[in-house]
C-alpha positions in Angstrom: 151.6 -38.8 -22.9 150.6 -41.9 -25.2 147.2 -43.6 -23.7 148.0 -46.9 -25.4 149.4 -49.7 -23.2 151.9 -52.0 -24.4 152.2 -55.6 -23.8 155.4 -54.6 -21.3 153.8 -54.1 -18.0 150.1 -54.1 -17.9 148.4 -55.8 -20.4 145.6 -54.1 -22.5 142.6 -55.9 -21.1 144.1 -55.9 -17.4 142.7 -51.8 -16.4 139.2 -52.2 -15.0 138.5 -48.9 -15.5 138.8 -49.7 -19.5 136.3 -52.6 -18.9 133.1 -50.7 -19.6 131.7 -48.8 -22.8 133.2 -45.8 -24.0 130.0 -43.9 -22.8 129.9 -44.9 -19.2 132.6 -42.4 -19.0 130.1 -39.5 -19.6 127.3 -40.7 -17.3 128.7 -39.1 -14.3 127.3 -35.7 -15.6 123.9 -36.6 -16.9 122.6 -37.5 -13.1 120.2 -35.0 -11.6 122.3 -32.5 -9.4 122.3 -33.7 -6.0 121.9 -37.4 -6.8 123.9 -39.1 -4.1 123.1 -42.8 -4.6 122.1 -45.2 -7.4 120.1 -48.7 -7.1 120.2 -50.9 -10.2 119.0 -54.9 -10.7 119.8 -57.8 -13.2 116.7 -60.2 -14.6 116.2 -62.1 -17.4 113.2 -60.3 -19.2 112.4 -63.8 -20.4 113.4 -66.1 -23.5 113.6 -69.4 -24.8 113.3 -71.0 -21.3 111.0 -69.9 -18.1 113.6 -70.0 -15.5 117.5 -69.9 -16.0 119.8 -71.1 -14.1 121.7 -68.5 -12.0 125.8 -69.0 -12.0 129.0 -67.0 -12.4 128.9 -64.0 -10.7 131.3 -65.2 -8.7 133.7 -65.7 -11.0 133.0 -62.2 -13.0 133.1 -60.6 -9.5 136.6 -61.8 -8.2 138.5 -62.0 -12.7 136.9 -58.4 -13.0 136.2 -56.4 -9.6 139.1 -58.3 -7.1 141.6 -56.1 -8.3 142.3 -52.4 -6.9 141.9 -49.7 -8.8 145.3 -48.0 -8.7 146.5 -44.0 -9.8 148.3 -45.9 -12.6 145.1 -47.0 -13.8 143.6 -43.4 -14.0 146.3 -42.4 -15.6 145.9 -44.6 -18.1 142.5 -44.6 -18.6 143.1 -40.2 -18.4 144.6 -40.5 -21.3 143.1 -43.0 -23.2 139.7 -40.8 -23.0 141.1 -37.2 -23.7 142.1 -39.1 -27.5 139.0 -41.2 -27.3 136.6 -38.2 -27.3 134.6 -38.6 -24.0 135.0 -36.6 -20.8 136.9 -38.9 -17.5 135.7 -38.3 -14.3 139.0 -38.3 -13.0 138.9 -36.6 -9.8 136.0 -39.6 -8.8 138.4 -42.3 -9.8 141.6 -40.2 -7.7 138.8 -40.5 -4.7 138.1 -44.1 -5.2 142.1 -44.8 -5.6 142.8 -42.3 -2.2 139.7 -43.2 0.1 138.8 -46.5 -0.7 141.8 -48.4 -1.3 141.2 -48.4 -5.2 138.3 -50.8 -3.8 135.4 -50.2 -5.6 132.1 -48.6 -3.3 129.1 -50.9 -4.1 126.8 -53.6 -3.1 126.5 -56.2 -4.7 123.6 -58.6 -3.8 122.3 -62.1 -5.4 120.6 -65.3 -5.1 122.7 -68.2 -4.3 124.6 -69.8 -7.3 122.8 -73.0 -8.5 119.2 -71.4 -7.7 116.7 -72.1 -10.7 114.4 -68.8 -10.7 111.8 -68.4 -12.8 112.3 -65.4 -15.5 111.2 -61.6 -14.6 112.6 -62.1 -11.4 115.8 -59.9 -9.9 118.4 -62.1 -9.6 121.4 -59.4 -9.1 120.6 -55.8 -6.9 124.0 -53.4 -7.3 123.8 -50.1 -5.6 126.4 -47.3 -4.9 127.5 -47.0 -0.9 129.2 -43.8 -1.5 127.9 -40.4 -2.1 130.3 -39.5 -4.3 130.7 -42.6 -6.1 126.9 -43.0 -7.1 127.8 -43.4 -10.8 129.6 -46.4 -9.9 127.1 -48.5 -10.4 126.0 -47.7 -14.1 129.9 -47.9 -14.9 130.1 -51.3 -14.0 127.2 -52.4 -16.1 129.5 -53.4 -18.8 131.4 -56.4 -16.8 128.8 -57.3 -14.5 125.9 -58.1 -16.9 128.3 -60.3 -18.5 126.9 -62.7 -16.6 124.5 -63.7 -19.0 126.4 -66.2 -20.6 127.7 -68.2 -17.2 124.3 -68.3 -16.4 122.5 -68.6 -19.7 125.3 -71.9 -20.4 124.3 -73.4 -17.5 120.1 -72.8 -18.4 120.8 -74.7 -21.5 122.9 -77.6 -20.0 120.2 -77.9 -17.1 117.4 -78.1 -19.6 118.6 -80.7 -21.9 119.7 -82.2 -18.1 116.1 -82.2 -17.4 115.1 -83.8 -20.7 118.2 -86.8 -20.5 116.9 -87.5 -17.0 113.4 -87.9 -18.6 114.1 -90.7 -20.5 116.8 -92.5 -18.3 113.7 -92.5 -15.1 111.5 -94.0 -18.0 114.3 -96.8 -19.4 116.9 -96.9 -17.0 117.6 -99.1 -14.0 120.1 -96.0 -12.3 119.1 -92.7 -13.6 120.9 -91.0 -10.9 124.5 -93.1 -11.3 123.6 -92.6 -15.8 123.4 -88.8 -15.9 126.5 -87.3 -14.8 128.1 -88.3 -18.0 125.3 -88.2 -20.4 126.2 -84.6 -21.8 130.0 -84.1 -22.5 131.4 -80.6 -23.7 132.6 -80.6 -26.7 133.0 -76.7 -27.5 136.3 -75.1 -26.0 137.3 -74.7 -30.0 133.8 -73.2 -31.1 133.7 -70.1 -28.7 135.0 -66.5 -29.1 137.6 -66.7 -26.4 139.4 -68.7 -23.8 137.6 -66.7 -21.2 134.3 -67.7 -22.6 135.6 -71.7 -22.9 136.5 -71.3 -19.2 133.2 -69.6 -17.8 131.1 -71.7 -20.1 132.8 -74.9 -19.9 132.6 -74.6 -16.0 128.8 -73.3 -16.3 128.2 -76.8 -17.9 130.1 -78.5 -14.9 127.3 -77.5 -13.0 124.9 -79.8 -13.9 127.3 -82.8 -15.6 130.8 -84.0 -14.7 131.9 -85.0 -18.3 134.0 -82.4 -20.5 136.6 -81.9 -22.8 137.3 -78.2 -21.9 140.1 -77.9 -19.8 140.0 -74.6 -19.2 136.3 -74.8 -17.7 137.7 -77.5 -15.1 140.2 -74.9 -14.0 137.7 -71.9 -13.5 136.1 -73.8 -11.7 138.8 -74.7 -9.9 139.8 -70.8 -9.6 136.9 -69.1 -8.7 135.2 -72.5 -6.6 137.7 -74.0 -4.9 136.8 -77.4 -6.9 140.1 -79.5 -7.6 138.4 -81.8 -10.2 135.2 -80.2 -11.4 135.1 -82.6 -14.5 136.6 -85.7 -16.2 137.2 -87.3 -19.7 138.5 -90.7 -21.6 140.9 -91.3 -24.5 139.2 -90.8 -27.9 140.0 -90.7 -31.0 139.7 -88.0 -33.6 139.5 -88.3 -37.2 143.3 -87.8 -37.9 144.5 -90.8 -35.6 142.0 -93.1 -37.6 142.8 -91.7 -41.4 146.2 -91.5 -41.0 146.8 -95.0 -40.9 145.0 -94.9 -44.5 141.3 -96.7 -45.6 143.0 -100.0 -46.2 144.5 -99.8 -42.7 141.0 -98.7 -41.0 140.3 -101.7 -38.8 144.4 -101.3 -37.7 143.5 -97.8 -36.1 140.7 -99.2 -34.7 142.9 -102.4 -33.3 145.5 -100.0 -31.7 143.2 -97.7 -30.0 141.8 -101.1 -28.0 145.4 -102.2 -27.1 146.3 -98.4 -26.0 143.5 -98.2 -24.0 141.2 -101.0 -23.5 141.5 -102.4 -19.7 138.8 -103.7 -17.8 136.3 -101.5 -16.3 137.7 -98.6 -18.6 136.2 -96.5 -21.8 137.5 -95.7 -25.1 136.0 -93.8 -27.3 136.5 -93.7 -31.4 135.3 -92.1 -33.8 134.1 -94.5 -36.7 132.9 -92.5 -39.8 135.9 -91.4 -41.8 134.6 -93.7 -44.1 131.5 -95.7 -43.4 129.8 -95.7 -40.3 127.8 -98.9 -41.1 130.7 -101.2 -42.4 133.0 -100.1 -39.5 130.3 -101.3 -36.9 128.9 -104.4 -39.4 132.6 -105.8 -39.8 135.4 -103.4 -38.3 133.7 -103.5 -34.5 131.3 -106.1 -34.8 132.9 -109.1 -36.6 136.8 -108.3 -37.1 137.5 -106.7 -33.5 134.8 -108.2 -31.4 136.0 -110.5 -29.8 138.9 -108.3 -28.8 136.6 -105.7 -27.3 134.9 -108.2 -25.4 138.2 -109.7 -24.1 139.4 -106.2 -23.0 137.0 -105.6 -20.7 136.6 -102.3 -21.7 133.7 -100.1 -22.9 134.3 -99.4 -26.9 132.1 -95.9 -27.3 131.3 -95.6 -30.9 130.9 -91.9 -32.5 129.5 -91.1 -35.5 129.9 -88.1 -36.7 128.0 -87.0 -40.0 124.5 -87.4 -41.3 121.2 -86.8 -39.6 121.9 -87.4 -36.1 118.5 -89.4 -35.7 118.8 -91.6 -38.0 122.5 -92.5 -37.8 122.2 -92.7 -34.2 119.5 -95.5 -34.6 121.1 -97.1 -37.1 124.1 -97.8 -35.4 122.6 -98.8 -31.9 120.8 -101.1 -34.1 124.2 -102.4 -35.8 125.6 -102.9 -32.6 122.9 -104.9 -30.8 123.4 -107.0 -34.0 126.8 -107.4 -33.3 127.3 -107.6 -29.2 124.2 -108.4 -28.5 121.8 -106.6 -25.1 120.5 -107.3 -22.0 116.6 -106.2 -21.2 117.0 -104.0 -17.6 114.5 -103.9 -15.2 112.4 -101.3 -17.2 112.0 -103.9 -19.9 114.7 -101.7 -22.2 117.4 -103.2 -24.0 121.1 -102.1 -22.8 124.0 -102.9 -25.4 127.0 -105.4 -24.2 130.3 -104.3 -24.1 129.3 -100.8 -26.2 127.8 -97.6 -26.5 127.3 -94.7 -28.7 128.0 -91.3 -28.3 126.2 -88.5 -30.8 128.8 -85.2 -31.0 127.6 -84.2 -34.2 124.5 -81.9 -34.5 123.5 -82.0 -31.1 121.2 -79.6 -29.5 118.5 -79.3 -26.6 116.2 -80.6 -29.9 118.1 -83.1 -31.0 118.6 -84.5 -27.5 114.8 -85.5 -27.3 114.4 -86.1 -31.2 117.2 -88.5 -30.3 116.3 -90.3 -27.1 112.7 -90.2 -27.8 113.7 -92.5 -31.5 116.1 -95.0 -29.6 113.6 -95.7 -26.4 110.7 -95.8 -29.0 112.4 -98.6 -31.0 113.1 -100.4 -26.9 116.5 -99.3 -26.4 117.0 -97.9 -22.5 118.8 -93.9 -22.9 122.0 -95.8 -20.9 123.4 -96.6 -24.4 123.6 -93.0 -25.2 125.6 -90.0 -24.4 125.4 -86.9 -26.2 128.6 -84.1 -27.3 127.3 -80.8 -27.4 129.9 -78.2 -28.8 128.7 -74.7 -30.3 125.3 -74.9 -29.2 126.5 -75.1 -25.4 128.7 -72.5 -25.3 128.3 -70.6 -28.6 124.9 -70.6 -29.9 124.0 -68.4 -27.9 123.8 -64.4 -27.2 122.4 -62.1 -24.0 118.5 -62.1 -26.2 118.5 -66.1 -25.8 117.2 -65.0 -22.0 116.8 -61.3 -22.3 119.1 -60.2 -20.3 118.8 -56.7 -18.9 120.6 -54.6 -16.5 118.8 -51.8 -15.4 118.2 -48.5 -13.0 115.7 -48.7 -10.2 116.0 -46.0 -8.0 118.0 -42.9 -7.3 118.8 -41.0 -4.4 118.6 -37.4 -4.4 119.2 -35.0 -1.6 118.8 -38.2 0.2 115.3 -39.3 -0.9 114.9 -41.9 -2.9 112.9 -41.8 -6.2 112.1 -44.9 -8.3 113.2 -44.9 -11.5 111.9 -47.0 -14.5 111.2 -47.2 -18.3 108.0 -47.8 -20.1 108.6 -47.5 -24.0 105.5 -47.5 -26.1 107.3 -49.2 -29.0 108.0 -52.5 -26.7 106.3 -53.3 -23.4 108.3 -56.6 -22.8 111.1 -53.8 -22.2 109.3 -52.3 -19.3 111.3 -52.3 -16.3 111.0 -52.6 -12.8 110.9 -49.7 -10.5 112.2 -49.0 -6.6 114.9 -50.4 -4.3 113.7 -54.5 -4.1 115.1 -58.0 -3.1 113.7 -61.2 -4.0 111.9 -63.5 -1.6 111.1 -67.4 -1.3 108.5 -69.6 -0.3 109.4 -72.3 1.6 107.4 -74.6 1.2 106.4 -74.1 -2.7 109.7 -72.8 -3.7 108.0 -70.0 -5.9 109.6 -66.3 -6.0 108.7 -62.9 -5.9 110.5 -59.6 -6.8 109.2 -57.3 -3.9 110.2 -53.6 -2.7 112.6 -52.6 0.2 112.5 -50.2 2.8 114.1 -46.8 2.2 117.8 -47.5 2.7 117.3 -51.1 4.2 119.6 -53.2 2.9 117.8 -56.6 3.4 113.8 -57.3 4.8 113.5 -57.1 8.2 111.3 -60.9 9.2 108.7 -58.4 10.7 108.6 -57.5 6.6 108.2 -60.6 5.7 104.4 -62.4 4.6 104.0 -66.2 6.5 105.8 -68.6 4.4 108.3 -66.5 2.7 112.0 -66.4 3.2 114.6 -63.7 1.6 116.5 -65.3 -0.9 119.1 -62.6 -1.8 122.4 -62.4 0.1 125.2 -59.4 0.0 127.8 -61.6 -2.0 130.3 -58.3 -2.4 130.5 -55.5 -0.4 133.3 -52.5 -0.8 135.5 -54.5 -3.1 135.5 -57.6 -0.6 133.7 -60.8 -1.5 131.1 -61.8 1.5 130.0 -65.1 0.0 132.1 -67.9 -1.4 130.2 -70.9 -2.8 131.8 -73.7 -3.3 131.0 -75.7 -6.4 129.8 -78.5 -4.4 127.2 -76.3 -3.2 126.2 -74.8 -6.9 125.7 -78.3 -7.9 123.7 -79.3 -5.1 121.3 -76.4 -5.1 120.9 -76.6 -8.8 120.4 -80.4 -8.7 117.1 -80.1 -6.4 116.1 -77.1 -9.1 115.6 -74.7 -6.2 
């Protein structure tokens, strides 16, 4: 019988037994005998930033793990791994399939999505809660730790958050009403996949409401029960401005206003096909001004080429010449009737190098908002927080050993060792990765030290989901950094 699946019926990516390496398959015989349970645990081993941002197991749980497991998907996956070259463990799958419900055995245990945890820390505990399906837990290792890039998106979008909030409490007069819409996602066409536009463009929903990623607006929708996670404005791209040719520049320019320009509304054009500098001097700021003052819209101008610094200054320069400003409370200069928004170039380093330029030179950070494309949601790997996924404990004959590795060549890849949850102070917010009980499944508050709260909850058990946050609630908890 052929193993390969066709795109008639089930589609190649759609058997979750195939969604794991080809070596998982073997594990099931390299246990000690008599091993009847297995703990494992997800951290970030460190990394570019101290604490990430923890979001998406959700949605990897119910794309990947909400389906049943059904005998056509052993016999597909039977068949796939007698060509393939590695043994099946098809009698534990049959079980799975014929005891279970084709719903997968585990426990699956987190902190709550939005929670900022320092790195080092467990974040994820998975452990088998069937004796004969205690290689279950290594076999889903594949799937689950692809939660690295939800939650590693969302650790970059907070940080350069942090940073735009920085300078808006330093020049703004309404930090708080400025930041939703300071960081835009511009990279649904610079990742690998749509899966990845849709898990990272909704991991950067967490933290801001502007995007151009539709797909991350409907994860979010999906897998959070959000109807509008995010929201955008007309803008132009470089071949609805050059195809009404040079000579015709300042006409491309004129139709966008009368397409889009209302009162209280935002339109957004790019102006460098040509020459940045002349289109603001003369296009915007003699030709058209009076027109986008008349509109009562809000013309956002975008460079797009050159070094993001300078230009950026430049132009917010051009256009105060133009439109003129208004000094805020804060003493900063806020642009009339404009803006600027930087797509080009833009990173968590160019942010500041950005911000810290225009407020230097007495511009308040409202004139600003940034597009960040590839270095959201590409520009990035499982390294960028060390993301592990790793054995803790076994049980054998039913006593539990701890497990652990210790190479010589690498101490930052020791890892941690036992059955453990996580636990919170209340009052300082700090955490701590501490051990559990023989078979407990959660601390008992006679466990507990003065102060200190268990922040891990059992978000899947037996192929049912337990928790359900709501996006409202990611953004909340990530918002207060806790």
């Amino acid at each position: 019988m052929l193993w390969v699946m066709t795109t008639h019926g089930m589609s190649y990516l759609d058997n979750p037994i195939l969604d794991t390496d080809s070596y998982k398959a073997s594990h099931w015989l390299q246990y000690p005998p008599g091993t009847d349970a297995t703990f494992f645990y997800v951290e970030s081993r460190g990394g570019t930033y101290e604490s990430t941002l923890f979001f998406g197991l959700q949605a990897v749980l119910k794309s990947r793990l909400g389906q049943a497991v059904t005998h056509a998907h052993v016999d597909a996956a039977r068949d796939f791994f007698a060509v393939h070259g590695e043994p099946f463990n098809e009698s534990g799958w049959r079980r799975i399939v014929d005891v279970h419900g084709g719903r997968l055995p585990v426990r699956i245990r987190a902190v709550p999505e939005g929670s900022v945890v320092p790195t080092h820390q467990a974040l994820v505990t998975i452990e088998s809660t069937d004796p004969d399906a205690f290689w279950l837990p290594s076999y889903l290792e594949t799937l689950l730790l692809r939660l690295w890039y939800p939650v590693t998106v969302a650790t970059i979008s907070w940080q350069a958050r942090r940073t735009i909030l920085q300078y808006l409490a330093k020049t703004s007069d309404d930090p708080t009403g400025q930041i939703p819409f300071k960081l835009h996602d511009f990279g649904a066409r610079g990742v690998s996949s749509a899966e990845s536009a849709g898990l990272g463009g909704m991991a950067h929903l967490v933290n801001f409401m502007g995007t151009d990623t539709v797909s991350g607006v409907l994860a979010a929708r999906a897998f959070y029960a959000e109807p509008m996670a995010g929201y955008s404005i007309p803008a132009a791209e470089h071949s609805t401005i050059t195809s009404w040719g040079r000579e015709h520049e300042v006409d491309a320019y004129r139709n966008m206003l009368r397409r889009f320009a209302k009162p209280g509304s935002l339109v957004a054009v790019v102006s460098d096909s040509y020459d940045i500098y002349h289109a603001i001097s003369e296009h915007w700021g003699k030709t058209l001004r009076d027109e986008v003052i008349a509109s009562g819209a809000t013309v956002v101008v975008r460079p797009d080429s050159g070094d993001p610094v300078e230009v950026v200054h430049r132009c917010v320069s051009l256009l105060n010449d133009a439109f003129g400003s208004t000094v805020n409370g804060k003493g900063f200069r806020v642009l009339n009737h404009v803006r600027v928004i930087q797509g080009d170039g833009v990173n968590p380093e160019s942010i500041r190098a950005i911000l810290e330029r225009i407020t230097g030179a007495g511009y308040s950070a409202d004139n600003l908002a940034f597009g960040m494309g590839g270095a959201l949601l590409q520009k990035l790997t499982r390294d960028t927080q060390k993301f592990a996924l790793k054995c803790s404990a076994v049980r054998i004959e039913g006593t539990w050993r701890d497990v652990w590795k210790d190479p010589v060549t690498d101490q930052g890849k020791t890892s941690k060792r036992g059955r453990m949850t996580l636990v919170r102070h209340r009052e300082y917010g700090s955490y701590r990765t501490v051990a559990l009980p023989d078979d407990a499944i959660s601390l008992a508050p006679g466990d507990l030290e003065p102060g200190w709260e268990e922040a891990m909850v059992t978000v899947w058990e037996n192929g049912q989901p337990l928790r359900d946050w709501t996006f409202a609630e990611v953004r909340e908890r990530a918002a207060a950094g806790r």
